[in-house]
C-alpha positions as CSV (number, residue, x, y, z in Angstrom):
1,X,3.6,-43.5,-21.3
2,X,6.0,-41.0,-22.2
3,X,3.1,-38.1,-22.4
4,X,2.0,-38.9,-19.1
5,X,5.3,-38.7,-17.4
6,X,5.6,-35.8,-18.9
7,X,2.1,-34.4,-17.4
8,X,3.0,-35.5,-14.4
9,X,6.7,-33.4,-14.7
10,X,4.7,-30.6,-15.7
11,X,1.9,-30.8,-12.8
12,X,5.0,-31.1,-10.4
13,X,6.4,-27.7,-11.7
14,X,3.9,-25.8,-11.5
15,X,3.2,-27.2,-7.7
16,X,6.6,-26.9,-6.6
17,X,6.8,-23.3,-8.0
18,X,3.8,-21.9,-6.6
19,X,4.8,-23.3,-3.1
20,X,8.4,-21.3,-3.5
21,X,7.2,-18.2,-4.3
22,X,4.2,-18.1,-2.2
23,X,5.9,-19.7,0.9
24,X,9.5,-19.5,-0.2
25,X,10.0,-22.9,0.8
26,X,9.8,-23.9,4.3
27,X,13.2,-22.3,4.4
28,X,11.8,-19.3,5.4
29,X,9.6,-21.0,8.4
30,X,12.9,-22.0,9.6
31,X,14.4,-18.8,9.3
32,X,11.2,-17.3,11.4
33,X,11.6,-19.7,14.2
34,X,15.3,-18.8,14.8
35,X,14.1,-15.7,14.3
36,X,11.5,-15.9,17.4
37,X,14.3,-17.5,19.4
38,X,16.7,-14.9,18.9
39,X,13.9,-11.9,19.8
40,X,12.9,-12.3,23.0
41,X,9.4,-10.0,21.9
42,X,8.8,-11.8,18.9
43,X,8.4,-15.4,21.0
44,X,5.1,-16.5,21.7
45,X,4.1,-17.8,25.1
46,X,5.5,-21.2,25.5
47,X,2.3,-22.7,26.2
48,X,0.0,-21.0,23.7
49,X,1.8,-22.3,20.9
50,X,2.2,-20.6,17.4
51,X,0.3,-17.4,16.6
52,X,-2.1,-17.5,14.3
53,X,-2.0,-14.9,11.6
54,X,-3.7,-11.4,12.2
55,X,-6.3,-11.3,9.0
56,X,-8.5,-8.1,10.0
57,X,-6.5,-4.9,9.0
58,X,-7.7,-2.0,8.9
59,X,-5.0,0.6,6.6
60,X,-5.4,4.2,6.8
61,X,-3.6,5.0,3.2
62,X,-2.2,8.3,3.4
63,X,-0.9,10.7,0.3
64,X,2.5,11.0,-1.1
65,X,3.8,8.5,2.1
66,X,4.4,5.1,0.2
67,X,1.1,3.8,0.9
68,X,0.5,2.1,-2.4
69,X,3.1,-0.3,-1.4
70,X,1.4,-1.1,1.6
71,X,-1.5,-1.6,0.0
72,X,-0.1,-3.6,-2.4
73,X,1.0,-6.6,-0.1
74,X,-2.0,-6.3,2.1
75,X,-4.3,-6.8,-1.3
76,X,-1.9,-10.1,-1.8
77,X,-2.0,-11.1,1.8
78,X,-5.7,-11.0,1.5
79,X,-6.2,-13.2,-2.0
80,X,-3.6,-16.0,-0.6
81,X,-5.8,-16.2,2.8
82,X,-9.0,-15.7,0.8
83,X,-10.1,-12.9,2.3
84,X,-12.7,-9.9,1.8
85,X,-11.2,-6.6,1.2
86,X,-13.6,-3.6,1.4
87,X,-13.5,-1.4,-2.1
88,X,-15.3,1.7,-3.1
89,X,-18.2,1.7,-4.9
90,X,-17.7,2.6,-8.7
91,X,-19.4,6.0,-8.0
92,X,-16.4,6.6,-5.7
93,X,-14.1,5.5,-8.3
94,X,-10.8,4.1,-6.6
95,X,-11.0,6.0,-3.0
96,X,-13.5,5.8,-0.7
97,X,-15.3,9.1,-2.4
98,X,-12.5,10.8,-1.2
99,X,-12.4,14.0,0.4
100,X,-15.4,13.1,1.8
101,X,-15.4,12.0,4.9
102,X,-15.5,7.9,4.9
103,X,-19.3,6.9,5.2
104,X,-20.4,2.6,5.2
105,X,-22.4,3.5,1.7
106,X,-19.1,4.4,0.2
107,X,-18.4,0.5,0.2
108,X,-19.6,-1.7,-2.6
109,X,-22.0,-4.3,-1.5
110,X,-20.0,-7.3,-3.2
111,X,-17.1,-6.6,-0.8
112,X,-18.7,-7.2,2.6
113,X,-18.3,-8.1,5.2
114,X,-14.3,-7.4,5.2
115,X,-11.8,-8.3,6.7
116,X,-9.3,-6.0,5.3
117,X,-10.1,-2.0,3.7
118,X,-6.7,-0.3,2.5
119,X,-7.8,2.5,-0.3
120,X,-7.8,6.2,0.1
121,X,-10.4,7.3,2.6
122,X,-10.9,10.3,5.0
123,X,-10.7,8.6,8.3
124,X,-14.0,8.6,10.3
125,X,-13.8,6.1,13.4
126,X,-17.2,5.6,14.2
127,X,-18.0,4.2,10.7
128,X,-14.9,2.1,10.4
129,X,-15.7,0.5,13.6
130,X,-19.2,-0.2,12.1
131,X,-17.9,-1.7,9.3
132,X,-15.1,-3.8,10.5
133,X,-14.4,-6.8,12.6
134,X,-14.3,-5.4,16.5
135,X,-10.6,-7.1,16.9
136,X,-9.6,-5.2,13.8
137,X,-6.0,-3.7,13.9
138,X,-5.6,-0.3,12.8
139,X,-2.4,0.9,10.7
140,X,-1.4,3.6,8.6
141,X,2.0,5.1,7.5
142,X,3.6,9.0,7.5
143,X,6.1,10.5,6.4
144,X,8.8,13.6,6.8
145,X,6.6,16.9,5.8
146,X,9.0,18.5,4.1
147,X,9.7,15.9,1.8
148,X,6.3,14.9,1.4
149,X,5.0,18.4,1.0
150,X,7.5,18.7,-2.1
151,X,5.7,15.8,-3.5
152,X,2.3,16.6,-3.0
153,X,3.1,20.6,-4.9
154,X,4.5,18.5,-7.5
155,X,2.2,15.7,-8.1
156,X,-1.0,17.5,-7.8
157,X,0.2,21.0,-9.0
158,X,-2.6,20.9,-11.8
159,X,-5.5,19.6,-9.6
160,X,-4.8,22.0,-6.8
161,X,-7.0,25.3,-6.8
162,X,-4.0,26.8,-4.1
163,X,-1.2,25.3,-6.4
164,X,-2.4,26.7,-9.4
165,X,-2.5,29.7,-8.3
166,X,1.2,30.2,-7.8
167,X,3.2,32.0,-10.1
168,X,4.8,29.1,-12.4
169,X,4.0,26.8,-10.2
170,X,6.9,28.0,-7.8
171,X,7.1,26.0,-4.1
172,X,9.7,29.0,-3.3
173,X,7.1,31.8,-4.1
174,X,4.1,29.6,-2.5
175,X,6.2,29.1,0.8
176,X,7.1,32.8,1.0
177,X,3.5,33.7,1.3
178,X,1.4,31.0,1.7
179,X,-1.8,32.7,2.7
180,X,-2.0,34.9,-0.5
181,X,-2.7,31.5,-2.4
182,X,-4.3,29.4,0.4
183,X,-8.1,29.3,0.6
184,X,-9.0,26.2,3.2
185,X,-12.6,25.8,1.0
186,X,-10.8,25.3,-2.1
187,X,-11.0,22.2,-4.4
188,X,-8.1,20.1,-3.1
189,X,-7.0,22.1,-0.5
190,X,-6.6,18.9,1.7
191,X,-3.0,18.9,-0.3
192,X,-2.1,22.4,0.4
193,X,-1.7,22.3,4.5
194,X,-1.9,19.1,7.0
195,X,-2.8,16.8,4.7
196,X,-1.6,14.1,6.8
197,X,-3.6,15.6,9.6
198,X,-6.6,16.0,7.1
199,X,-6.3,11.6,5.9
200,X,-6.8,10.7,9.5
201,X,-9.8,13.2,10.4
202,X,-8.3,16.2,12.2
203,X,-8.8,19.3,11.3
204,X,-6.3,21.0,8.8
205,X,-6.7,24.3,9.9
206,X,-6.9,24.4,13.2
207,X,-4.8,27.5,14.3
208,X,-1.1,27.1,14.9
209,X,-1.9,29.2,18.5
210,X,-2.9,26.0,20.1
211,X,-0.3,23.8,20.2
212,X,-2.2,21.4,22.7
213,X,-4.5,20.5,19.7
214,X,-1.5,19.1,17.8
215,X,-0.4,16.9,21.5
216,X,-4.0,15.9,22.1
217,X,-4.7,14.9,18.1
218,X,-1.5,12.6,18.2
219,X,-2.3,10.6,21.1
220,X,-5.8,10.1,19.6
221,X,-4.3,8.5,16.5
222,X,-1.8,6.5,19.1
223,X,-5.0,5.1,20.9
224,X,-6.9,3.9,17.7
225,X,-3.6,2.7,15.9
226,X,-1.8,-0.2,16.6
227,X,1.1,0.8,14.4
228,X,1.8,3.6,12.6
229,X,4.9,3.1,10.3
230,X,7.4,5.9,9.2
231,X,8.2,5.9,5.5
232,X,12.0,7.0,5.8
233,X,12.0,3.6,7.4
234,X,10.3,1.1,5.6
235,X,11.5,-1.8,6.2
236,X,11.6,-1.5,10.1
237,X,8.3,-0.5,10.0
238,X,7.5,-4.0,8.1
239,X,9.2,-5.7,11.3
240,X,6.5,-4.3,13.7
241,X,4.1,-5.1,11.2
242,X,5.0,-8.8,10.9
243,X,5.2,-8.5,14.6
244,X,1.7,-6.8,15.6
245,X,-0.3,-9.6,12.8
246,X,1.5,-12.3,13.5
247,X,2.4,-12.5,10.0
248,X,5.2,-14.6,8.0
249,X,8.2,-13.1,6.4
250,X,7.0,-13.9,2.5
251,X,3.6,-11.2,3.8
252,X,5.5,-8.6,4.0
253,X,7.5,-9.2,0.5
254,X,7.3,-5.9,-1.5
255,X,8.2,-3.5,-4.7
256,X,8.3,-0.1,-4.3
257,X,5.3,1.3,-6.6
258,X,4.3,5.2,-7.7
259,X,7.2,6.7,-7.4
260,X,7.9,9.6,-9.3
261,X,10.8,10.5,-11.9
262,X,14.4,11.8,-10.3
263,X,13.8,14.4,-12.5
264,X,10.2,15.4,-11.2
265,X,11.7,15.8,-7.1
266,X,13.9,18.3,-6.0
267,X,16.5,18.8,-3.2
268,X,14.9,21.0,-0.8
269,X,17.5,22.8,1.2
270,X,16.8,23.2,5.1
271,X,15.4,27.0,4.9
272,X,12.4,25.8,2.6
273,X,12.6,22.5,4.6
274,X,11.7,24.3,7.6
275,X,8.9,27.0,5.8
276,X,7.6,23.4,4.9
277,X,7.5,22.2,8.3
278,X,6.2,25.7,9.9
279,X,3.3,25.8,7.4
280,X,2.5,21.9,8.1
281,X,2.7,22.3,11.6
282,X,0.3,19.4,13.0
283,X,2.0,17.1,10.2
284,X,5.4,17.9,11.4
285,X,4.1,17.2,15.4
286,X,2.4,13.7,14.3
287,X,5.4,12.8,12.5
288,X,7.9,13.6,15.2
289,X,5.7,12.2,17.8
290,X,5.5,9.0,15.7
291,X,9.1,8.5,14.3
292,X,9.9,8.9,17.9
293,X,7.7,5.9,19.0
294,X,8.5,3.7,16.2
295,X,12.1,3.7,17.1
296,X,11.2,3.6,21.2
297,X,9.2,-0.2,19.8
298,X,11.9,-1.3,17.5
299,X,14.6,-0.5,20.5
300,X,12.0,-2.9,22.6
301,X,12.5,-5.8,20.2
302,X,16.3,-5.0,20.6
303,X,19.0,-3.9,17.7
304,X,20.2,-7.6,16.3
305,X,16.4,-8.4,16.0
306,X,15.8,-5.7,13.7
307,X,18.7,-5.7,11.7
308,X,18.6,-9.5,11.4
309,X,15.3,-9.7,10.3
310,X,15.6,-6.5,7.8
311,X,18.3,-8.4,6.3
312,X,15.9,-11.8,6.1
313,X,13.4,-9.2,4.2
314,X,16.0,-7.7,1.4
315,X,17.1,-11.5,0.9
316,X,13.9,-13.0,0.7
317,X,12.8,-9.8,-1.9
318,X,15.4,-10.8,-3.9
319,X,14.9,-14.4,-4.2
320,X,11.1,-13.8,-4.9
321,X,12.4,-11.6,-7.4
322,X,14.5,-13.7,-9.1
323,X,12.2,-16.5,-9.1
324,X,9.6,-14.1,-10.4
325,X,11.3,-12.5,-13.4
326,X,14.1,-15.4,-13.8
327,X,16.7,-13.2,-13.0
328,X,15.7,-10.1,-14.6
329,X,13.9,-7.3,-12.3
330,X,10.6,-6.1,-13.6
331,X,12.1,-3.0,-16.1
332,X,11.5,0.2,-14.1
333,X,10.3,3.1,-16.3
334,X,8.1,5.9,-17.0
335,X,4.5,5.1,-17.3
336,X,4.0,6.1,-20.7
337,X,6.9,3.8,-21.8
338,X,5.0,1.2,-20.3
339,X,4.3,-1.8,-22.8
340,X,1.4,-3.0,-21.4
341,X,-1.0,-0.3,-20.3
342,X,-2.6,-2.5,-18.0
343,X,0.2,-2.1,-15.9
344,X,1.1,1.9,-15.9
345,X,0.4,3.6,-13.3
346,X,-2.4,7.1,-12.9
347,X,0.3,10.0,-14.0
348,X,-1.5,12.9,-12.5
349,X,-0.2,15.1,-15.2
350,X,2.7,15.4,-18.1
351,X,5.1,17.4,-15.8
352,X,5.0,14.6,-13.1
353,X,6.7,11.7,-14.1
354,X,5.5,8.7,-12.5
355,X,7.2,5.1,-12.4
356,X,5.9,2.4,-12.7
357,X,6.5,-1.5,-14.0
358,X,7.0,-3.4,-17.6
359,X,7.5,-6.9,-17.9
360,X,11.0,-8.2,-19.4
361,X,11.1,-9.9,-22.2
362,X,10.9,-13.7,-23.3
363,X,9.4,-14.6,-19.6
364,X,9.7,-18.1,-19.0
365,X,7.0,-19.7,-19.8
366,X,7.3,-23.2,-17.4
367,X,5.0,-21.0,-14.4
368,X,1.8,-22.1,-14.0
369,X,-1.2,-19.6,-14.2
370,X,-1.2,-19.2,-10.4
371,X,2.4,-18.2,-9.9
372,X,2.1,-15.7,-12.7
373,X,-0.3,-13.8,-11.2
374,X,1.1,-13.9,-7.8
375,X,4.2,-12.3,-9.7
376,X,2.1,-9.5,-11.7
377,X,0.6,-8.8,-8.7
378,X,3.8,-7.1,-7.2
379,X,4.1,-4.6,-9.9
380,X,0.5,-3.7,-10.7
381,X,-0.4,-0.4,-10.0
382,X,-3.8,0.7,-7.5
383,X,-6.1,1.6,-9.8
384,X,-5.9,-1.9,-11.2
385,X,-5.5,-4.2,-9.0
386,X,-8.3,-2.6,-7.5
387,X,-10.5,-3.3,-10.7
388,X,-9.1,-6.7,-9.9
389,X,-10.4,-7.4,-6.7
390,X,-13.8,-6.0,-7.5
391,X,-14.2,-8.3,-10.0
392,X,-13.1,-11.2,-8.4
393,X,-14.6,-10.5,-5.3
394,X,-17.9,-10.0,-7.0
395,X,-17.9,-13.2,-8.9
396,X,-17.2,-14.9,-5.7
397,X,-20.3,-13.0,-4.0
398,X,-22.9,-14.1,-7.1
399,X,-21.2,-17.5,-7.0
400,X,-23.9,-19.2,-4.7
401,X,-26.7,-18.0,-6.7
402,X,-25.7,-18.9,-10.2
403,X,-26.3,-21.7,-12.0
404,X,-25.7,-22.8,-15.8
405,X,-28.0,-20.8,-17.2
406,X,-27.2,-17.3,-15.0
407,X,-26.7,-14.3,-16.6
408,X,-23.3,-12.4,-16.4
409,X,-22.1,-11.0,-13.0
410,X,-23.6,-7.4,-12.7
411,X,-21.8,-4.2,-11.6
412,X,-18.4,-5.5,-11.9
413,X,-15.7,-3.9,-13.9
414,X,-14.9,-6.3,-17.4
415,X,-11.8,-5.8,-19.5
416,X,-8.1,-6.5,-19.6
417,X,-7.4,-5.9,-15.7
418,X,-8.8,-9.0,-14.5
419,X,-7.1,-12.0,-13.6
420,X,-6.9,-13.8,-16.6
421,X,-6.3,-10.3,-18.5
422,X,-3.2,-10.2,-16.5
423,X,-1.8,-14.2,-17.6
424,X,-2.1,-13.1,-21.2
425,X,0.1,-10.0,-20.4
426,X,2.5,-12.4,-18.5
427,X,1.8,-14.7,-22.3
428,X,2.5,-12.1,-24.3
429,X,5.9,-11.2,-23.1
430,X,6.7,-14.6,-23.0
């Protein structure tokens, strides 16, 4: 008798914690209500009754802008709704076969049809709009050039033709004379000028004399887009995003991943700042156009809806936190300090320091299987979790046709980074 209370305890725990962390207790429905009452914009019609949830999303991920972390909580959104996400094939490795230009082949046949795609592509509308749903809504994030210009010199200095060419790997000397190092046909050149411009299908070259092209490419991306979120301002870019999908407040829960080292960044002072901005000319346009229009939205939804629900955001972070790691945030460090190697992140090169996630030590070890991985999930990096996804996703397309006797699942990735490879990294740190 006294074993089976105690599998009934046990079963109970493991039910009660999964609901918290995935819903954060009804609490948080609450919350959203008062929410929707207190912002006029965020109500829904009075007769058409609760929104459903937005579940075809179509993310642009741009370089160097924080888009790992948006693709991080729209690969969780999808696996708690049980949704497809599009992935590369393995030819393609983790990007659509990236420069290229984003082509239907470039998506493996185990994850179609989708509902969501959110890895590195070079943005080509007619074949998205082949591939996704037709209500599909279309988002992608930007950020400052300057500072995002700094970062792409240092993270891909060593896979850059153009960078490599500079003297010491100097942004000063590059910036002085850009053109002596600059070929536009050069391996990675996409990184060297625009490359904002270049991820959503403009051209990167287009000469700085026509300053209509740089009007006229930025209210293309405004028609297509539904949102396009400003890095400088995360979080009130998650409001509009909760706002545009319908979505609940624990979707949007997130951990900052792939960012580098303090000591790989540097301060750029406002002459090089603007060199930066002069060189990436359509860049800096899209992103003034843009920050301009994210604020003209959130200013629509009015200043004590924002700031109230950014607040609801950090809180519910934390608590999802704390429940996840019992107290103790996931240990921030280099990648190659990294316990488990399953969970660093791709470090371009040694000079670039890149942070990423280790688990602390003597986890709890009362979570059931399900709420560990929903808690791994935050801090694994996008080359995994993308191995993850494949994987499952693949077993869940060869599912119909196997029986007892079936032979393995083909053409899907096997080792560690699957999701039972990730509970007995969650074990051993227990």
């Amino acid at each position: 008798m006294r074993m089976s209370q105690k599998k009934i305890l046990l079963a109970f725990s493991a039910v009660t914690t999964v609901t918290l962390l995935m819903r954060c207790g009804g609490r948080w429905s609450r919350t959203a209500d008062r929410l929707r009452s207190d912002c006029p914009a965020l109500r829904p019609h009075p007769a058409a009754g609760p929104k459903a949830k937005h579940t075809n999303v179509a993310f642009l991920k741009t370089h160097k802008t924080a888009s790992s972390t948006v693709q991080n909580l729209l690969f969780r959104f999808a696996e708690r709704n049980n949704l497809t996400v599009a992935l590369p094939t393995q030819a393609c490795g983790h990007q659509f076969c990236y420069p290229r230009p984003f082509d239907g082949h470039f998506v493996h046949p185990h994850t179609l049809p989708p509902n969501v795609i959110g890895n590195h592509m070079r943005y080509d509308a007619a074949e998205l709009r082949r591939l996704m749903p037709n209500d599909t809504r279309y988002v992608t994030i930007l950020r400052e050039p300057a500072a995002m210009f700094e970062s792409l010199f240092s993270y891909y200095n060593q896979h850059c033709k153009t960078f490599k060419r500079v003297p010491k790997g100097s942004l000063d000397a590059f910036l002085e004379r850009p053109w002596r190092y600059y070929r536009p046909e050069d391996q990675g050149s996409m990184y060297a000028r625009n490359t904002l411009t270049f991820d959503l299908g403009g051209d990167k070259d287009h000469p700085a004399t026509d300053a209509a092209y740089a009007r006229s490419f930025a209210a293309e991306v405004e028609r297509v887009f539904s949102l396009v979120m400003i890095a400088e301002h995360f979080d009130e870019s998650l409001v509009l995003l909760r706002h545009i999908l319908s979505w609940d407040l624990d979707d949007v829960v997130y951990v900052k991943l792939n960012v580098r080292a303090p000591a790989s960044k540097r301060r750029l002072t406002p002459g090089l700042a603007g060199k930066i901005r002069t060189w990436n000319w359509i860049d800096a346009h899209l992103y003034d156009h843009f920050n301009a229009s994210l604020w003209r939205r959130l200013a629509a939804l009015g200043s004590a809806c924002v700031d109230r629900e950014v607040r609801l955001l950090r809180v519910a972070k934390e608590r999802l936190l704390h429940g996840c790691f019992g107290g103790r945030r996931p240990l921030l460090r280099l990648a190659g300090q990294i316990q488990n190697k399953d969970l660093r992140p791709w470090q371009p090169s040694a000079k670039v320091g890149i942070m990423g996630y280790d688990l602390p030590a003597n986890l709890s070890s009362g979570f059931s299987s399900s709420a560990r991985e929903l808690c791994l999930k935050l801090v694994v990096a996008e080359v995994q979790y993308t191995r993850i996804l494949l994987r499952s996703q693949s077993i869940r397309y060869h599912r119909p046709r196997l029986s007892l006797h079936s032979r393995p699942v083909p053409d899907a990735p096997t080792g560690p980074t699957t999701a039972s490879g990730l509970r007995s990294l969650y074990d051993r740190a227990s």
